[in-house]
N, CA, C and O atoms as a MOPAC input file, in Angstrom:
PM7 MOZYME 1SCF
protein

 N    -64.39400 1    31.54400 1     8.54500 1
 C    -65.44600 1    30.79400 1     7.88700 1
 C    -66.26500 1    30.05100 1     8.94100 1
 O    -65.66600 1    29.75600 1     9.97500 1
 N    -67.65100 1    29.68000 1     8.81800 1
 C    -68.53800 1    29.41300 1     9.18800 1
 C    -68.80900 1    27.63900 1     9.67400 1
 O    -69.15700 1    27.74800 1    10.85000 1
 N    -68.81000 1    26.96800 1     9.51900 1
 C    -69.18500 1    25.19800 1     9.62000 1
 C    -70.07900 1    25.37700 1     8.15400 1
 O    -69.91700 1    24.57400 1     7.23500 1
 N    -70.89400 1    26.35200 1     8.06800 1
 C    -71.48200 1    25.84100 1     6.47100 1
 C    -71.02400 1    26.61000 1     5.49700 1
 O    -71.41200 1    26.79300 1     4.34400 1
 N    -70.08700 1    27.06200 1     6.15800 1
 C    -69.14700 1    27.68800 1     4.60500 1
 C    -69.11400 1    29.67600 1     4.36500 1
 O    -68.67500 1    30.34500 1     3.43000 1
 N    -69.65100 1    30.00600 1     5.40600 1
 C    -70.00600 1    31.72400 1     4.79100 1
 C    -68.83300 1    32.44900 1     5.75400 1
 O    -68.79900 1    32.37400 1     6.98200 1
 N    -68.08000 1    33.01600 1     5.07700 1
 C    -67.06300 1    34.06600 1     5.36800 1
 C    -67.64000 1    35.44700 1     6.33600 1
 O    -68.25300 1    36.38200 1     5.82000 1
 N    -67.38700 1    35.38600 1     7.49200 1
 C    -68.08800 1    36.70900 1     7.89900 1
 C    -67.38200 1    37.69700 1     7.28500 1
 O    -66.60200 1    37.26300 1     6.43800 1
 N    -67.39200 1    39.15300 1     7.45700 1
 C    -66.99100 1    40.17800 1     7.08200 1
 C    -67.22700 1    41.48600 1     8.07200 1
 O    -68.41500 1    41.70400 1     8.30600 1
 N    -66.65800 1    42.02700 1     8.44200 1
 C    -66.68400 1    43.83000 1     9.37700 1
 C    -66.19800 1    44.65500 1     8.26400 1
 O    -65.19000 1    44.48600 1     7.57800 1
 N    -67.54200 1    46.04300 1     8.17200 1
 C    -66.90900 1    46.98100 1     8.04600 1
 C    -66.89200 1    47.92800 1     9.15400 1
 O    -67.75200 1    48.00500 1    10.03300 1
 N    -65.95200 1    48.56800 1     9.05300 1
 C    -65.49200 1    49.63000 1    10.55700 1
 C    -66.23900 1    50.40000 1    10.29900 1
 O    -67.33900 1    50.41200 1    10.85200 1
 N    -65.91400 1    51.22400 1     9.44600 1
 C    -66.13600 1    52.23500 1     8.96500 1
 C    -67.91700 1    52.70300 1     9.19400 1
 O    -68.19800 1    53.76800 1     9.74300 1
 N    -69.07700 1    51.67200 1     8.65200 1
 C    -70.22500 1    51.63000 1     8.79400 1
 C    -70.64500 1    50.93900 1    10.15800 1
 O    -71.81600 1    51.10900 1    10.49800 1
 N    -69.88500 1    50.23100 1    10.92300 1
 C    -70.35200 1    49.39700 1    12.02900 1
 C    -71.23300 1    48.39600 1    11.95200 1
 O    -72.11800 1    48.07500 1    12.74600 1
 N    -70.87500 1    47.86900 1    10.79400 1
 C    -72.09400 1    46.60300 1    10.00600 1
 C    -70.99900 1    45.20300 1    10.09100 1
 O    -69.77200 1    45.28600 1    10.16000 1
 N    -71.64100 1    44.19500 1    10.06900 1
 C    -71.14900 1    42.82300 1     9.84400 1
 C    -72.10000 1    41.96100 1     9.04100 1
 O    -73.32100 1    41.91100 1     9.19400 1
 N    -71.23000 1    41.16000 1     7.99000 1
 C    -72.10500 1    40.76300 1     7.27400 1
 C    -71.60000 1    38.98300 1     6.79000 1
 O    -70.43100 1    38.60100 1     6.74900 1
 N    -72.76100 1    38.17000 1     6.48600 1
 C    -72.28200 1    37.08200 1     5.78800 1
 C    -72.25900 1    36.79800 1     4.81300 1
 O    -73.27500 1    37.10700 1     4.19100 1
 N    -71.08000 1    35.99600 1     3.95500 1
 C    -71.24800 1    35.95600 1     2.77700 1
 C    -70.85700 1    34.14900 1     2.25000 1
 O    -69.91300 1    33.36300 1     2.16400 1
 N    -72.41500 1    34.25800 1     1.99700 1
 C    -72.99200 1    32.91600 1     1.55500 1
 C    -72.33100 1    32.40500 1     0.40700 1
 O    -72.39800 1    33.23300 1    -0.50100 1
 N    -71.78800 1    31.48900 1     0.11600 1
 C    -71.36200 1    30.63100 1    -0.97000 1
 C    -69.99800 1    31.65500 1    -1.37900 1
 O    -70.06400 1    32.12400 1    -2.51500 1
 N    -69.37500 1    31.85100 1    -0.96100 1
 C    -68.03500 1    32.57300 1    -1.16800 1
 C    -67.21800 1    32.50300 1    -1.80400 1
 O    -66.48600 1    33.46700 1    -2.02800 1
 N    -67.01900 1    31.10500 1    -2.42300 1
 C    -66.64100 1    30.28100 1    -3.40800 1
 C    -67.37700 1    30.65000 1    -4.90000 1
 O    -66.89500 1    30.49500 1    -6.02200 1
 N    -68.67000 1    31.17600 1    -4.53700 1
 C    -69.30100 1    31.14300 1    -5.96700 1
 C    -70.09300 1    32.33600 1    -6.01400 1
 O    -69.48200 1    33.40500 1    -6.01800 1
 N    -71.68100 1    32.34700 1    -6.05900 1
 C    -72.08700 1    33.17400 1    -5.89200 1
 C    -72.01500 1    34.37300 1    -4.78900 1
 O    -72.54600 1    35.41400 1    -5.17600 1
 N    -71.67400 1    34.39200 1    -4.00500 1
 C    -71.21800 1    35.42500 1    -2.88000 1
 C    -72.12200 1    36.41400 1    -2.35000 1
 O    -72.02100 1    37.63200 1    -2.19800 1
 N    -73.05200 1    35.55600 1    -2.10300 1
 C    -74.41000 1    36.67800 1    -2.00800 1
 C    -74.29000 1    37.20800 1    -0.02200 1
 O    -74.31200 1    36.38600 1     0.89400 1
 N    -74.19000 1    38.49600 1     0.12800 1
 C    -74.30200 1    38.37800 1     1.36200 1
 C    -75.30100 1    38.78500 1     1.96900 1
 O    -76.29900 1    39.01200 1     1.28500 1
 N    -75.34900 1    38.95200 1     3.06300 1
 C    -76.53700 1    38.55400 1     4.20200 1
 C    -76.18000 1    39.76000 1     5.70900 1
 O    -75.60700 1    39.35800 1     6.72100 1
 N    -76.64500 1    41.16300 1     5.53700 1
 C    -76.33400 1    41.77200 1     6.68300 1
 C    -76.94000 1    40.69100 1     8.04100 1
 O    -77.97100 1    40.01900 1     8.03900 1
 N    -75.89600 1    40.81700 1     9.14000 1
 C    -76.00300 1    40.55600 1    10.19600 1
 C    -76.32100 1    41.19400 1    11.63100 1
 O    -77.13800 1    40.89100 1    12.50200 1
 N    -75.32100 1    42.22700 1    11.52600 1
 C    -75.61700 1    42.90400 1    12.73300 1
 C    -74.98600 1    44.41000 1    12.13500 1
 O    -74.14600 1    44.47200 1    11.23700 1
 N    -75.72900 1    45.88500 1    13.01000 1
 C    -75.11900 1    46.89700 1    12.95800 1
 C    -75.29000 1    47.74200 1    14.35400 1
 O    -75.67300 1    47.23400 1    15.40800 1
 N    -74.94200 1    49.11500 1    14.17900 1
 C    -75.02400 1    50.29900 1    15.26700 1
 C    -75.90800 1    49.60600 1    16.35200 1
 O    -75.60000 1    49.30100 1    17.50400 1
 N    -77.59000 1    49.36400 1    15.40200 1
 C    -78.72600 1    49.11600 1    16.57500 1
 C    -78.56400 1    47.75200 1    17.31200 1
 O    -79.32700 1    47.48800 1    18.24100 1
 N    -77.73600 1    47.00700 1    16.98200 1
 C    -77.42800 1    45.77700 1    17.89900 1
 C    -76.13500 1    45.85200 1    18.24500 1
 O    -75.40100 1    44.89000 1    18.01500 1
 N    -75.70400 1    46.87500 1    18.78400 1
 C    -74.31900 1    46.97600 1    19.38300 1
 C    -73.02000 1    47.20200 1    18.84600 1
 O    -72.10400 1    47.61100 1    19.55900 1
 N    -72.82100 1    46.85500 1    17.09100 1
 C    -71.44100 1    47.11400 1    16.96700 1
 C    -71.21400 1    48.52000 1    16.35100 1
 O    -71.85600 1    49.25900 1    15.60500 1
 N    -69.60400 1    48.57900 1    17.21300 1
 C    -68.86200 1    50.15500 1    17.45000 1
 C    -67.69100 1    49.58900 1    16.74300 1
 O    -67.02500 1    48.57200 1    16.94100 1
 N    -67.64400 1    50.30700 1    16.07400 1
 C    -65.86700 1    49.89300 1    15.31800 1
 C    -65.69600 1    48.25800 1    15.46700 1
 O    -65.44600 1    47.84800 1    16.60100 1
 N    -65.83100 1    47.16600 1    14.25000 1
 C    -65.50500 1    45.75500 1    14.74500 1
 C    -63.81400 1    45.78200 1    14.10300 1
 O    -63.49000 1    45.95500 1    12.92800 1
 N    -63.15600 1    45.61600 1    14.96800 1
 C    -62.02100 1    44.86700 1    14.77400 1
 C    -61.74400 1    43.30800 1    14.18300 1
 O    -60.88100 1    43.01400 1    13.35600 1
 N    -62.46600 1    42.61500 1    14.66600 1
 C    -62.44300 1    41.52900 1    14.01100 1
 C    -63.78800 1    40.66300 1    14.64500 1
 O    -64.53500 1    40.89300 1    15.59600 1
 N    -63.72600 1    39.68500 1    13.76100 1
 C    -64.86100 1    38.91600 1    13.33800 1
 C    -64.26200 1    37.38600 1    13.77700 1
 O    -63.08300 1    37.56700 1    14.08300 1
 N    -64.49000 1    36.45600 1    13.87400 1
 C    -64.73200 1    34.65700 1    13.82300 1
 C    -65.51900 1    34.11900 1    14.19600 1
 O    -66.46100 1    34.74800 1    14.67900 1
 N    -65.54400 1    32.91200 1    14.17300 1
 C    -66.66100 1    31.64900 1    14.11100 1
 C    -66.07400 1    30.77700 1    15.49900 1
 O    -64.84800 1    30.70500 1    15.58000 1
 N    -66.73100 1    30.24400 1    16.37700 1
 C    -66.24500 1    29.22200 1    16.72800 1
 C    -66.70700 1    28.14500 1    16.55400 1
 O    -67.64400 1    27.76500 1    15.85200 1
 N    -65.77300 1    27.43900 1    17.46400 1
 C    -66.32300 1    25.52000 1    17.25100 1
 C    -67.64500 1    25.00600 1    17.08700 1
 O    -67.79700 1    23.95000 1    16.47300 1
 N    -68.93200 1    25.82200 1    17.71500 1
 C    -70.41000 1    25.77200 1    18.11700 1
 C    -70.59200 1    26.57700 1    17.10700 1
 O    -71.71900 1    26.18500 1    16.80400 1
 N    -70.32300 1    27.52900 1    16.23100 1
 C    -70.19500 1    28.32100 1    14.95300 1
 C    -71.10000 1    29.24300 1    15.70400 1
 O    -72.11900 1    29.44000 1    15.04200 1
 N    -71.10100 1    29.75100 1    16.61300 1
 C    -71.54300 1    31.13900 1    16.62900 1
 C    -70.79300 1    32.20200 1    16.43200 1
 O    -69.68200 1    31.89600 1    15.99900 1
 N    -70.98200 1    33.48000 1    16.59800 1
 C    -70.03100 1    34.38300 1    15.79200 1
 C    -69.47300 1    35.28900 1    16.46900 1
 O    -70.15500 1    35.73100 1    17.39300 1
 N    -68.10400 1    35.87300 1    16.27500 1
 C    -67.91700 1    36.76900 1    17.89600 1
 C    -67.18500 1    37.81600 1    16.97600 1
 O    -66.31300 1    37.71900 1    16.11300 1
 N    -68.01400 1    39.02100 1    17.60300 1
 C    -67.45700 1    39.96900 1    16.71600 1
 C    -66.46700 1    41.15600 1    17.77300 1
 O    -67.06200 1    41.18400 1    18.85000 1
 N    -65.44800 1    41.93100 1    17.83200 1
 C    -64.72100 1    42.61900 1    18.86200 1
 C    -64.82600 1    44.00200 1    18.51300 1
 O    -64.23400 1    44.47500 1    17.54300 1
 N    -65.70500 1    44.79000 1    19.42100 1
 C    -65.91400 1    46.19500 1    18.96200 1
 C    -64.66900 1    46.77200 1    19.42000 1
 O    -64.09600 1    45.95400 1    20.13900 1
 N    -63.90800 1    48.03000 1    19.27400 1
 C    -62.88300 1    48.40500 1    19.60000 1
 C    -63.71000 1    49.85900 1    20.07600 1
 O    -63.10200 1    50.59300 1    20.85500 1
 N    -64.95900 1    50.23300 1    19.65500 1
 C    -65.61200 1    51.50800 1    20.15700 1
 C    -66.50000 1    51.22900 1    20.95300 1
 O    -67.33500 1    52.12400 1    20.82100 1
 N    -66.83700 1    50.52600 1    21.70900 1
 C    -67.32900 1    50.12500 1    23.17600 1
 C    -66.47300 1    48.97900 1    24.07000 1
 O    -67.00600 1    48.66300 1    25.13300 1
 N    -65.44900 1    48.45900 1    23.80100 1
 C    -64.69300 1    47.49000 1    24.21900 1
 C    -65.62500 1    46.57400 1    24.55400 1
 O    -65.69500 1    46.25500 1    25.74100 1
 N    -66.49900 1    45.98200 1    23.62000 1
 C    -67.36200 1    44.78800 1    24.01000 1
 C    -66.73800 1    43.63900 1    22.99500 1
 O    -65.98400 1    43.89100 1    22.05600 1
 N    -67.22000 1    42.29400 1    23.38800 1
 C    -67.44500 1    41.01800 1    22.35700 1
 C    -68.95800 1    40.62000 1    22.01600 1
 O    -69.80100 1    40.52000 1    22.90800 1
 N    -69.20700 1    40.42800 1    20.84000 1
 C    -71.13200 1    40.29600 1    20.65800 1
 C    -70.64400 1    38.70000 1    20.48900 1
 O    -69.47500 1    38.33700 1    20.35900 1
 N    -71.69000 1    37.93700 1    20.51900 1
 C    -71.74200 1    36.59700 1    20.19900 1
 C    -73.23900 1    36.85300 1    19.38500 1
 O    -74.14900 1    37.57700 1    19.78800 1
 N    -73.22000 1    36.09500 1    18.20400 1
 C    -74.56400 1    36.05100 1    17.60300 1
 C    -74.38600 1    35.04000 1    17.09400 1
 O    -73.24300 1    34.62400 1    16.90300 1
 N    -75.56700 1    34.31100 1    16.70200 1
 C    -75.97400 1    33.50100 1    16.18400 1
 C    -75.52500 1    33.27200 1    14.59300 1
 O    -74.90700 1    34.16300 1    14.01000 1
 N    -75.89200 1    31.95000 1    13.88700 1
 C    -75.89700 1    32.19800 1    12.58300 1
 C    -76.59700 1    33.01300 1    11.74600 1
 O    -76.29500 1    33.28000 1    10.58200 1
 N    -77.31800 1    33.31100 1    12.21800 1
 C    -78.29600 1    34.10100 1    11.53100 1
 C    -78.30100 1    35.64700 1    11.91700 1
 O    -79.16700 1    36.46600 1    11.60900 1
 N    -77.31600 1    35.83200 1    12.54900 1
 C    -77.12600 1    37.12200 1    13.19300 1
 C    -77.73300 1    37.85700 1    14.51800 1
 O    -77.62100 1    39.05600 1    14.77100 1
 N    -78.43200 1    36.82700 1    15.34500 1
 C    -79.74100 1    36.83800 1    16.72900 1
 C    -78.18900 1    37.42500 1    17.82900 1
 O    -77.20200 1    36.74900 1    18.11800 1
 N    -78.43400 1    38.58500 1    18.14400 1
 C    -77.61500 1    38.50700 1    19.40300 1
 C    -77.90200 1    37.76800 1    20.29300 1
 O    -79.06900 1    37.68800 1    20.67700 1
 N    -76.52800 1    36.76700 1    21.05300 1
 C    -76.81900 1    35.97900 1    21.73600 1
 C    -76.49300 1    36.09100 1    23.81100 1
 O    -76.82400 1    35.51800 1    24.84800 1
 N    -75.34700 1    37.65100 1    23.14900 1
 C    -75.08200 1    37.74900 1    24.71400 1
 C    -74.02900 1    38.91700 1    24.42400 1
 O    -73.79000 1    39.10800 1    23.23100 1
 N    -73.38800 1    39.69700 1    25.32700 1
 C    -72.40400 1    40.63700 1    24.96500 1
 C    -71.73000 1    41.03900 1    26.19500 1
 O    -72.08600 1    41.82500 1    27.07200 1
 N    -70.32900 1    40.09100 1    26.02400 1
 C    -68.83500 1    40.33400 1    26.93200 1
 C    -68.71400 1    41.25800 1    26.84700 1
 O    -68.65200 1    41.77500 1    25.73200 1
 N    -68.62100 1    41.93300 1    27.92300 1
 C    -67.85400 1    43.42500 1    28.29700 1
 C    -66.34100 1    42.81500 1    28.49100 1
 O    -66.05000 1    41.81300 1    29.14400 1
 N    -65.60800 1    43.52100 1    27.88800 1
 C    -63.84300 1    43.85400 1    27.87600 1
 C    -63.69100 1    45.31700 1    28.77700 1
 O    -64.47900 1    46.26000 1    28.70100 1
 N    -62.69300 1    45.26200 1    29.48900 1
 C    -62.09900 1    46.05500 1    29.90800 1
 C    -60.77100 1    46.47200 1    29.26800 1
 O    -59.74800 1    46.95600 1    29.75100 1
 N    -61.11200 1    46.13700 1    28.05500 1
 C    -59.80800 1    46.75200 1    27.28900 1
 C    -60.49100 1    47.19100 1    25.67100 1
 O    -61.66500 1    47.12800 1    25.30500 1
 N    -59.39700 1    47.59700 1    24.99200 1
 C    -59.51800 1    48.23800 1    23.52800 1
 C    -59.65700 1    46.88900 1    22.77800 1
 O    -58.63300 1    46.20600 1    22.81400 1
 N    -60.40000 1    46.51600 1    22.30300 1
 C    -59.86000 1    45.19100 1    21.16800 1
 C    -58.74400 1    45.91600 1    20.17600 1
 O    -58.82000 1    47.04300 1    19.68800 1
 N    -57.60000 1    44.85600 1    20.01000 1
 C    -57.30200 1    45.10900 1    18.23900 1
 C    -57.60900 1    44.03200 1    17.36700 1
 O    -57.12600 1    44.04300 1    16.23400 1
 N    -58.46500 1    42.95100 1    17.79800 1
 C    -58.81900 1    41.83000 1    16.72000 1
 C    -59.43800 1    40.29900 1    17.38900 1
 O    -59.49000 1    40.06600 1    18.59700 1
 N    -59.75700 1    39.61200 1    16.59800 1
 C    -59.78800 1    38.09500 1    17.08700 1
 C    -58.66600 1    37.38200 1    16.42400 1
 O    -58.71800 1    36.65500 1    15.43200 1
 N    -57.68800 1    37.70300 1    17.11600 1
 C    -56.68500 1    36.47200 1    16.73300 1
 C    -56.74400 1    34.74100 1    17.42600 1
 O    -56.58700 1    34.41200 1    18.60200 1
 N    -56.92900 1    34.15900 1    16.63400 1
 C    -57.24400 1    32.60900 1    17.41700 1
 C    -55.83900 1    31.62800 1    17.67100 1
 O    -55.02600 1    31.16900 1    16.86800 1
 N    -55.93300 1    31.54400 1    18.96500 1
 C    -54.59300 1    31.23700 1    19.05500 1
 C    -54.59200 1    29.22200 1    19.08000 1
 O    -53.67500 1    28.42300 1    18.89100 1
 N    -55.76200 1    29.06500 1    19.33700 1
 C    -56.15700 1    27.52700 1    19.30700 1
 C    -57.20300 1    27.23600 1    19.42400 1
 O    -57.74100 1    27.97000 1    20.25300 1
 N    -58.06100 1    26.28700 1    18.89900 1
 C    -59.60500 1    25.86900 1    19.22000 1
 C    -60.07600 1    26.75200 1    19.56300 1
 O    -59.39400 1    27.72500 1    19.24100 1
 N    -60.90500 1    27.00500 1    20.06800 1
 C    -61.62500 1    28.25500 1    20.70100 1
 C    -61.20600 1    29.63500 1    21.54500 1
 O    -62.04600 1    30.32600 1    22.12000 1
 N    -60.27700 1    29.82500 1    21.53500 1
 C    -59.17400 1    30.32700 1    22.29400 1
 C    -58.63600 1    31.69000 1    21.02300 1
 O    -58.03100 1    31.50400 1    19.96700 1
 N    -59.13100 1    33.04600 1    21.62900 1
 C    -58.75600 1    33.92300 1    20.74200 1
 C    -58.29500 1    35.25600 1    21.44900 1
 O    -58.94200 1    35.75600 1    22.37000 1
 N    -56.84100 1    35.92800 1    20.82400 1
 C    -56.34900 1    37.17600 1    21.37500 1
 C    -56.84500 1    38.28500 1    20.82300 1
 O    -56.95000 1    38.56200 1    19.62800 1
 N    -57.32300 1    39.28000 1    22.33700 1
 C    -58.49800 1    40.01400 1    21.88100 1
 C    -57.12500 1    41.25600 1    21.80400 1
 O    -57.47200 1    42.32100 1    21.29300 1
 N    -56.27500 1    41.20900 1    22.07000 1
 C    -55.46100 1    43.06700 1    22.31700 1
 C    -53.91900 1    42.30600 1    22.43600 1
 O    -53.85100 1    41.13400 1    22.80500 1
 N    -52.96400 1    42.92300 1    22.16300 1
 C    -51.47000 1    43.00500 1    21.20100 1
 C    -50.35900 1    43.47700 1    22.87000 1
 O    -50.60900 1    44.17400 1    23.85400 1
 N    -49.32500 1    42.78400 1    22.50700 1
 C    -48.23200 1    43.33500 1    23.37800 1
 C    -48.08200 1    42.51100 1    24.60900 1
 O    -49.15900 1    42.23200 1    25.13600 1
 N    -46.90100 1    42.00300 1    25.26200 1
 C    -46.76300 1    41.39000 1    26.44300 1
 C    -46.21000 1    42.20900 1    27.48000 1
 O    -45.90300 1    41.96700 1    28.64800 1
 N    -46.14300 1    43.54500 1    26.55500 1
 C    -45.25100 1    44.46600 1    27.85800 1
 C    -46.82100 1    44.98500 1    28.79400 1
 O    -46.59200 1    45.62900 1    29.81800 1
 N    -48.47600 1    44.69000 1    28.42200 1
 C    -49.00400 1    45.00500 1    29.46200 1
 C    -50.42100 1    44.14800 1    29.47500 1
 O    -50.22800 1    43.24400 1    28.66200 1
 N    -51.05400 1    44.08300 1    29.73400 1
 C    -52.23700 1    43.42300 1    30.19300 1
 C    -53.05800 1    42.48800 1    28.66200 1
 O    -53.58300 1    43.07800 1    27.71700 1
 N    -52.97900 1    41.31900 1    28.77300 1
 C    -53.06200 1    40.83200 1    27.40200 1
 C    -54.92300 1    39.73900 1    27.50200 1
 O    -55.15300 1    38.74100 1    28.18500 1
 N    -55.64700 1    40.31000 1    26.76700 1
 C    -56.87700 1    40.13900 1    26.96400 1
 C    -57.20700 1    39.13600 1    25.83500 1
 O    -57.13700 1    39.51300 1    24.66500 1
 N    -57.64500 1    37.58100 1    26.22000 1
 C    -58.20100 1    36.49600 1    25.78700 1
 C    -59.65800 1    35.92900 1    25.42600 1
 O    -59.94300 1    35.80800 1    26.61800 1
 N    -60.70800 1    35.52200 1    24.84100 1
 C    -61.66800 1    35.53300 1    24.70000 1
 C    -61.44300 1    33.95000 1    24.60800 1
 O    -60.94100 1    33.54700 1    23.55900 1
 N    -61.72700 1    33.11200 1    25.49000 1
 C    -62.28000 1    31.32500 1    25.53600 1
 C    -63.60800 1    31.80000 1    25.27900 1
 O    -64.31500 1    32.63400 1    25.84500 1
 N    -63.81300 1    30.84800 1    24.00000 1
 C    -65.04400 1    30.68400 1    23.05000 1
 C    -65.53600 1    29.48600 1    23.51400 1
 O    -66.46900 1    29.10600 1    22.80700 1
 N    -65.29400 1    28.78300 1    24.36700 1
 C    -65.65200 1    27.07700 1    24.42700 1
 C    -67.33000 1    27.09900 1    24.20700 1
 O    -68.17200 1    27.97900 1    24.38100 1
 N    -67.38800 1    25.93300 1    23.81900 1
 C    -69.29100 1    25.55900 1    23.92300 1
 C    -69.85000 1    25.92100 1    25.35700 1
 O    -70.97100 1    26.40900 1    25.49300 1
 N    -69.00200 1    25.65300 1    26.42600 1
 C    -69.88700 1    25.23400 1    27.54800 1
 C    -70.24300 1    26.87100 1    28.16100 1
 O    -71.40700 1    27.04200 1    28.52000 1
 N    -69.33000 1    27.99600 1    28.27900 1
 C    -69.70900 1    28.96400 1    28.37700 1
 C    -68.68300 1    29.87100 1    28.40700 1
 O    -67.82000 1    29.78000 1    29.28000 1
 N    -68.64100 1    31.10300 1    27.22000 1
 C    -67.59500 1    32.01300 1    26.58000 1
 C    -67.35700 1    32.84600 1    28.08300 1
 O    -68.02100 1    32.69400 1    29.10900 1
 N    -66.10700 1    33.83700 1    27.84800 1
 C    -65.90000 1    34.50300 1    28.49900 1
 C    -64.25100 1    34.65400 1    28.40400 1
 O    -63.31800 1    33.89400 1    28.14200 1
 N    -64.41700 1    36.17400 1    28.79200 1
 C    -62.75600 1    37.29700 1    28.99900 1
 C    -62.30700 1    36.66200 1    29.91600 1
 O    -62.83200 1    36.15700 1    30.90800 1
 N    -60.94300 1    36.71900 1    29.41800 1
 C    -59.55400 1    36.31600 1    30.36700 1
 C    -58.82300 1    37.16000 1    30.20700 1
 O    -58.86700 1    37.84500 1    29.18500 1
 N    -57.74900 1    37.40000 1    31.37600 1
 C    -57.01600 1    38.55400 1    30.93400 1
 C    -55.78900 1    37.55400 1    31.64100 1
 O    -56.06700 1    36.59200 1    32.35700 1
 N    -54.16000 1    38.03700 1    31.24500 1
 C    -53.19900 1    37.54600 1    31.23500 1
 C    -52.29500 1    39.00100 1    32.32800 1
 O    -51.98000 1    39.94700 1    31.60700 1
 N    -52.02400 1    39.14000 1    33.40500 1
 C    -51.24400 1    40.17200 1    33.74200 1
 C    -50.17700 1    40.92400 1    33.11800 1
 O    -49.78500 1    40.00600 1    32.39900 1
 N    -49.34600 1    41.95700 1    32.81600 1
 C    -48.02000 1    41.45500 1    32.14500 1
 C    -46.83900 1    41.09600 1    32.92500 1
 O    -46.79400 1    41.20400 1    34.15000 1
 N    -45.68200 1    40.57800 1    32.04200 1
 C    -44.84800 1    40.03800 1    32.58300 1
 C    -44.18800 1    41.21600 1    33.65400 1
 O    -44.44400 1    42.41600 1    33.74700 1
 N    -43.37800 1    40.48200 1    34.30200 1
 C    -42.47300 1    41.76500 1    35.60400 1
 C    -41.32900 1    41.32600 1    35.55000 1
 O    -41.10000 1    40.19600 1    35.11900 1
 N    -40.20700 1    42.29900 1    36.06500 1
 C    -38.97900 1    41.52900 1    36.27500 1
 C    -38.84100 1    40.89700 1    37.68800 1
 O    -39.71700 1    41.19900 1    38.49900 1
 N    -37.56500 1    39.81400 1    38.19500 1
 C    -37.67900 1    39.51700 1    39.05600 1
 C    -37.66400 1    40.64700 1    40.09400 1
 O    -38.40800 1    40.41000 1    41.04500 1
 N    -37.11700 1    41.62300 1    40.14600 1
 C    -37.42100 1    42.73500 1    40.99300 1
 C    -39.18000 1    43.28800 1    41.39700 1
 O    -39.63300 1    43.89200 1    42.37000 1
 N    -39.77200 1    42.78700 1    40.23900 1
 C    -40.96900 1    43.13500 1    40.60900 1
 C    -41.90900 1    44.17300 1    40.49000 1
 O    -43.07300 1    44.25800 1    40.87900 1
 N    -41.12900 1    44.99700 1    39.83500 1
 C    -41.42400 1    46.39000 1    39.55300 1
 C    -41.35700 1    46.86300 1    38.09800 1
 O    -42.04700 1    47.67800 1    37.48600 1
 N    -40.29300 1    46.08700 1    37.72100 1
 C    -40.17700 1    46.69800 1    36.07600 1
 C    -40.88200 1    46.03400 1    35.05600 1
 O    -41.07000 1    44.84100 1    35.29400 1
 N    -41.23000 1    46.36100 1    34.22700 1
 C    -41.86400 1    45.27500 1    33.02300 1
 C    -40.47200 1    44.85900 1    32.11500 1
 O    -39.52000 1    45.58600 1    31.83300 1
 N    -40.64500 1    43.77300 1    31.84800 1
 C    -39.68800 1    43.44300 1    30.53200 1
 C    -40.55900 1    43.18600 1    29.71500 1
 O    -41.68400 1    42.70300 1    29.84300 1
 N    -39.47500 1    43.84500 1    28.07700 1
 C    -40.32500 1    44.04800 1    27.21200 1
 C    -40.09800 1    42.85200 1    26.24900 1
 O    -39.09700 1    42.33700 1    26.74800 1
 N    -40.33700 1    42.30800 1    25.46500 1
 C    -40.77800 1    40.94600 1    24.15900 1
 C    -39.27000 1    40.64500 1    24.15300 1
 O    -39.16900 1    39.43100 1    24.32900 1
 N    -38.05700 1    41.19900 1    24.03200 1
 C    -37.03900 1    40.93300 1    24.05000 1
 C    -35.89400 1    40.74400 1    25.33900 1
 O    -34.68000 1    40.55100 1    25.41300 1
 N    -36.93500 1    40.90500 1    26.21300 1
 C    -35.67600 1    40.88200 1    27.80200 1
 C    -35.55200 1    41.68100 1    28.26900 1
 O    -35.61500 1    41.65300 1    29.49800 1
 N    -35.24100 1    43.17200 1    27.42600 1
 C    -34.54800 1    43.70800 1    28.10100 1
 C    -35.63600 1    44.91400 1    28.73300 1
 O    -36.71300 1    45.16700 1    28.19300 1
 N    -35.21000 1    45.49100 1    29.78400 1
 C    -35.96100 1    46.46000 1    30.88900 1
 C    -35.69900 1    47.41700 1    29.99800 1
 O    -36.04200 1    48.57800 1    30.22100 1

């Protein structure tokens, strides 16, 4: 949800994102963005703190930031697959799944967004990955 209340929405399938105004009641929505402004398969959709909107293509590995009104505002290149915007705190959202390999972050802050990536874990040997449970 939005600061003034509108639920974004992705469909994959069409490569459209849309808002939907008064969600609670009338539910009127409001296309935002599609194909011709960049989105490829959206995985997921949110709002941040500054309520702009970040959508995660999984068919160009980009992040769009747009506006409320749907104005593209800039577009993070990922070096990875999105599987979603999971928000893990304030502005702070997991863009791709798993600790057994390279775990890709999106800081939404006001002052200026941008990809983080997390290495994956190793064993003390250095060589092996351990997987979510310990074991090699």
């Amino acid at each position: 949800m939005t600061a003034n209340g509108a639920a974004i929405v992705a469909d994959p399938g069409a490569d459209e994102v849309f808002a939907i105004w008064d969600a609670r009641g009338a539910a009127t929505p409001q296309f935002l963005a599609g194909p011709r402004e960049g989105v490829s398969h959206p995985v997921g959709v949110a709002a941040s703190a500054d309520n702009q909107i970040y959508v995660a293509n999984a068919g160009s590995g980009t992040i769009m930031a747009l506006d409320a009104n749907g104005a593209l505002l800039r577009t993070h290149e990922c070096t990875c697959v999105p599987s979603g915007l999971h928000r893990l705190m304030g502005s702070l959202f997991r863009l791709t799944d798993g600790v057994d390999r390279t775990l890709y972050l999106l800081d939404a802050s006001p002052a200026e967004a941008h990809v983080l990536f997390v290495p994956p874990l190793l064993s003390h040997r250095g060589q092996e990955q351990v997987s979510a449970d310990g074991s090699q």
